[in-house]
C-alpha positions in Angstrom: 99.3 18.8 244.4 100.6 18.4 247.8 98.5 17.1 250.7 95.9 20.1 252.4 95.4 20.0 256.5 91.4 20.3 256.2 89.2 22.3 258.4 85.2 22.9 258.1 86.0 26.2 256.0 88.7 24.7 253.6 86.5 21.3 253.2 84.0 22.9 252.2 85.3 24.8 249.5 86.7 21.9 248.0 83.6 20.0 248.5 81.6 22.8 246.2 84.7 22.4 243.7 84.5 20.0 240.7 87.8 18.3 241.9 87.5 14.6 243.4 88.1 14.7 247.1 90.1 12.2 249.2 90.2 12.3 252.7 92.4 10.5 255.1 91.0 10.7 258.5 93.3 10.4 261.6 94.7 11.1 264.5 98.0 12.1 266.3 97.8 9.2 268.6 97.2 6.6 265.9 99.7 4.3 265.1 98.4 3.0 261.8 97.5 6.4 260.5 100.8 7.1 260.8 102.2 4.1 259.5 99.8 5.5 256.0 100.8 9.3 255.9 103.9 8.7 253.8 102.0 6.3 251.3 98.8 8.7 251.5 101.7 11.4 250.5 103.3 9.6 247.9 100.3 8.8 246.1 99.1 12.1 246.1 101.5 13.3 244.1 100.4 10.3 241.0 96.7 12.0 241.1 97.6 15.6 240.0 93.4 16.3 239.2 92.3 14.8 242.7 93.0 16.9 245.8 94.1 15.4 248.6 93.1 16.0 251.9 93.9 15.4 255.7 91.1 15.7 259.0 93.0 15.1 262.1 89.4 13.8 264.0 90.5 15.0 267.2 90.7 18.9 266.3 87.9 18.2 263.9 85.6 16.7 265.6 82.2 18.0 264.2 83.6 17.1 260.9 84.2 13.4 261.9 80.8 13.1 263.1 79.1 14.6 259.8 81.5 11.8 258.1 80.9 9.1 260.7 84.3 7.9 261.4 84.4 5.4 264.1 88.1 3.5 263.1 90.9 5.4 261.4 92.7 5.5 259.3 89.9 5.9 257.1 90.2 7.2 253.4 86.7 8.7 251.4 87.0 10.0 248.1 84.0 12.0 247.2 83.2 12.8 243.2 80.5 15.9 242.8 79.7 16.0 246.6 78.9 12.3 247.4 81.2 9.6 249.4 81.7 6.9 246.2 84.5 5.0 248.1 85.7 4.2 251.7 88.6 2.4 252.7 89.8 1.4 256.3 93.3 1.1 257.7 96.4 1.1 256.5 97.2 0.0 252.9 100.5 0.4 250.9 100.8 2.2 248.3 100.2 -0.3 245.2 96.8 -1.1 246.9 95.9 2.5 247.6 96.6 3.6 244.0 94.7 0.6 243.0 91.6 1.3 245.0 91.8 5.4 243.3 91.9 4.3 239.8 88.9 1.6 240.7 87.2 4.8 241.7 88.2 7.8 239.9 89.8 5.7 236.6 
């Protein structure tokens, strides 16, 4: 599954879904965030069941302040509606799909 831009509507939908959830919030003016876009999409594509998910914080703001991100990048994965895992900055992509399988294995 490739990686879904993420508004109120479309989180929502997955939210109410049975599907894991990961989230990478960032930001266009973030250097780190975009250092972890190409590992965020590379491991995506490991975690066929799990959907993936981007919030750009700056045209999603409400949404950053329901999820109470104060540094970015930061990564949630939410399992039946609940935040199980968080993870701040940028990681590589061994470490990321380590930290998934802690959570979702």
């Amino acid at each position: 599954m490739s990686v879904i831009d993420m508004n109120k509507q479309i989180l929502k939908e997955h939210l109410e879904s049975s599907q894991p959830v990961i989230l990478d919030f960032w930001a266009p003016w973030c250097g780190p965030c975009h250092q972890f876009a190409p590992v965020y999409e590379k491991v995506s594509h490991e975690f066929p069941n799990v959907v993936f998910g981007k919030i750009n914080v700056v045209d999603n703001e409400e949404i950053a302040v329901d999820f109470q991100i104060r540094s970015i990048p930061k990564v949630c994965i939410i399992k039946d509606g609940e935040i199980i895992a968080e993870n701040y900055g940028a990681i590589d992509a061994e470490r990321f799909t380590a930290f998934i399988n802690e959570h979702l294995g």
